[in-house]
C-alpha positions in Angstrom: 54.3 19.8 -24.2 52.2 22.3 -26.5 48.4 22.6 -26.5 48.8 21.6 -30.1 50.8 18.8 -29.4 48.7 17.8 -26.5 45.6 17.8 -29.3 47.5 15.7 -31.5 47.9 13.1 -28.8 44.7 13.6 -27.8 43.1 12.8 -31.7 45.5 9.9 -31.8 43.5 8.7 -28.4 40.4 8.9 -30.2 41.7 7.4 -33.1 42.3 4.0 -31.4 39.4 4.0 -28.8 37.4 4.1 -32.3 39.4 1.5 -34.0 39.1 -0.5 -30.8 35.2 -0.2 -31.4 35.8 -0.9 -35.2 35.2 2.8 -36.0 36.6 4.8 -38.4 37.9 8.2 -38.6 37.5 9.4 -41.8 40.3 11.9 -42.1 38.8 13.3 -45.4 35.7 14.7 -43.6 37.7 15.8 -40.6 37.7 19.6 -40.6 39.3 22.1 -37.7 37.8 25.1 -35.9 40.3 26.9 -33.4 38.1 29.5 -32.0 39.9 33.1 -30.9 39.0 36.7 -30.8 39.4 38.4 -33.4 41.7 41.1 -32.1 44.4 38.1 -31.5 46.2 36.1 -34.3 45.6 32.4 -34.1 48.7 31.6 -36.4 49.6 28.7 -34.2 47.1 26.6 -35.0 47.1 26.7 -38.5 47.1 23.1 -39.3 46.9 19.5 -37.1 48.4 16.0 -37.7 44.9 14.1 -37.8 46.1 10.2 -38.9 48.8 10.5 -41.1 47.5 13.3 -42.7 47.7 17.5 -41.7 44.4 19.1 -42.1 44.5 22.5 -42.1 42.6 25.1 -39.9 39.2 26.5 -41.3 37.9 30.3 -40.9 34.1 28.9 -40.7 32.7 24.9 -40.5 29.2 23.4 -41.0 28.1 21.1 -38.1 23.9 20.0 -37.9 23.1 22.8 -40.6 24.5 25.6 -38.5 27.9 27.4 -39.3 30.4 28.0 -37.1 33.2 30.6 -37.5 36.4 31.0 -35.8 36.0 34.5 -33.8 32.2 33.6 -33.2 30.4 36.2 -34.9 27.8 34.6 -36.4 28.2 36.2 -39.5 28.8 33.3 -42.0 25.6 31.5 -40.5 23.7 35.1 -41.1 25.0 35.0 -44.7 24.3 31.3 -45.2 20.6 31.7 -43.7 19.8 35.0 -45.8 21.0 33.2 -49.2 19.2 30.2 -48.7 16.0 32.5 -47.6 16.4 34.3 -51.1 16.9 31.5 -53.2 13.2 29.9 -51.1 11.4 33.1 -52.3 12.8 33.0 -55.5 11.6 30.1 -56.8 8.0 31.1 -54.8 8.4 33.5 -57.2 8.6 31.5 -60.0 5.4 29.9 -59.2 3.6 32.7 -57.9 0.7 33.5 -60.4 -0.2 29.5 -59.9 -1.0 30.0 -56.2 -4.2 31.8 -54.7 -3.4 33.8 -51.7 -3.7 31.4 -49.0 -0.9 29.0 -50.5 0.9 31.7 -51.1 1.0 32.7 -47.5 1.4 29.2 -46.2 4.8 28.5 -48.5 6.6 32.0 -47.2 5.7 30.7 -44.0 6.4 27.3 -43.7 
């Protein structure tokens, strides 16, 4: 049996312990992560069978605000953080000749 196979069983395990427990799996918020290196090709795992449906294999995913990628470098959670940073201190500088120093201070900070 393959490790993806043994995944796919595995889901399908999960899948009725949930249903047993009247949970549902919503299989249109169900995303996959198959973390590698990046100097090997991960071309084996490019999609599951998740329900009835095959969800395909992400490069990066989104789990409690932080973003995960598949060779664990971080870089699409830098990116994400540094755009959302930009876009905070544009629109503080939008507003900027409203505020006195000390407000200005405390919204870069906080």
């Amino acid at each position: 049996m393959s490790s993806k196979s043994k995944i796919e069983v595995c889901i399908l395990e999960i899948r009725e312990w949930m249903s047993a427990n009247r949970l549902v799996l919503n299989d249109a918020k169900t995303e996959i992560l198959h973390f590698h290196s990046k100097f090997r090709d991960s071309s084996d795992f490019n999609s599951l069978l998740v329900g009835e449906d095959e969800i395909s294999a992400s490069q990066s995913v989104i789990s409690l605000g932080f973003h995960f990628d598949s060779v664990c470098s971080l870089s699409s959670h830098i990116a994400a953080v540094c755009k959302s940073a930009s876009f905070a201190l544009h629109r503080i500088g939008l507003v900027r000749r409203f505020l006195n120093r000390t407000s200005t201070v405390t919204a870069i900070v906080f």
